[in-house]
C-alpha positions, -999 to +999 in steps of 0.1 A: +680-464+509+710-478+526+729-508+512+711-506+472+690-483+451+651-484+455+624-481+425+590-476+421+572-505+406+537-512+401+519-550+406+492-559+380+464-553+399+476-513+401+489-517+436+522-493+438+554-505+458+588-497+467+617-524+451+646-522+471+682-541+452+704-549+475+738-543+467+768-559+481+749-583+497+775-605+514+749-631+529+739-661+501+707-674+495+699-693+529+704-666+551+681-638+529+659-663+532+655-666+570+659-628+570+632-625+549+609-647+568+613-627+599+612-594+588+577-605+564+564-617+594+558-589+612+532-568+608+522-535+628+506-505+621+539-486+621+564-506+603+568-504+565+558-540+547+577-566+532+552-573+504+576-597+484+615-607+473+636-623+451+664-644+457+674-659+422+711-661+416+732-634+428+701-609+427+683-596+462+653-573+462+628-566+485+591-552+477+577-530+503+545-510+503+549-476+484+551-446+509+540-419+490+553-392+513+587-405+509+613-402+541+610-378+576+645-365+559+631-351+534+601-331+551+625-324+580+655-305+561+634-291+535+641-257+516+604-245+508+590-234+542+556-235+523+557-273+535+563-278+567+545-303+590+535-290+616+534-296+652+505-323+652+518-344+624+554-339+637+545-353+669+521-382+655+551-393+637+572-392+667+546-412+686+543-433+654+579-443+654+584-451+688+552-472+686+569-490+655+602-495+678+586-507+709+571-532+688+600-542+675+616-549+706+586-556+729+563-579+711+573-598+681+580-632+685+617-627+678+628-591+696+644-571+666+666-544+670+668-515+644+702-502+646+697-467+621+671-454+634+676-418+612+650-395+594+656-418+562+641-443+578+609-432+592+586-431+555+553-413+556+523-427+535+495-402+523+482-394+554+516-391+566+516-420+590+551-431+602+565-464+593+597-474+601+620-492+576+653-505+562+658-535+586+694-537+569+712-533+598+687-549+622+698-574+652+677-604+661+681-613+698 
């Protein structure tokens, strides 16, 4: 992902997610925060979830729910034509998105911006359901 390097960890209960560390994070504690409490407070359908962070020290990470399917990118520009969505699930995750977005800037209590929208940041889960992520960049109006 942009602005760190993300991991796959998994909780005790056997639960997989994504841990994002941020790098270069030129914000301090305070603000993460109150990033951090927006973005975990919104919750749709087709928007990747904040389950968790830290914010000890100089260290930033952000849990999200694990997205098995990984990022658009990769199923978009792939070299084995063996795999290739097709038209349905291409167009459910165009749909998808745009639901995500229109959320974003329609309906949450605090309109939010993306900013990089890209095929890196649409992830697919098992069923290869779009959610949008990396809210790095994001704008909060």
């Amino acid at each position: 992902g942009g602005f760190g390097i993300v991991y796959k960890g998994v909780l005790a209960d056997g639960t997989r997610i994504a841990v994002k560390k941020l790098e270069g994070v030129g914000q301090g504690k305070k603000e993460f925060r109150a990033e951090v409490s927006i973005i975990g407070s919104i919750h749709h359908l087709h928007l990747v979830r904040l389950r968790g962070y830290c914010a000890e020290g100089t260290h930033r990470l952000l849990a999200y729910e694990y997205m098995s399917n990984g990022s658009l990118e990769k199923w978009l520009f792939k070299k084995n034509k063996e795999f290739m969505l097709d038209w349905d699930t291409r167009y459910n995750i165009a749909v998808g998105t745009a639901k995500g977005l229109a959320y974003l800037h329609e309906d949450c209590d605090v309109k939010i911006v993306h900013c990089d929208i890209k095929p890196e940041n649409v992830l697919l889960d098992d069923h290869f359901l779009a959610k949008v992520s990396d809210f790095g960049l994001a704008k909060f109006l």
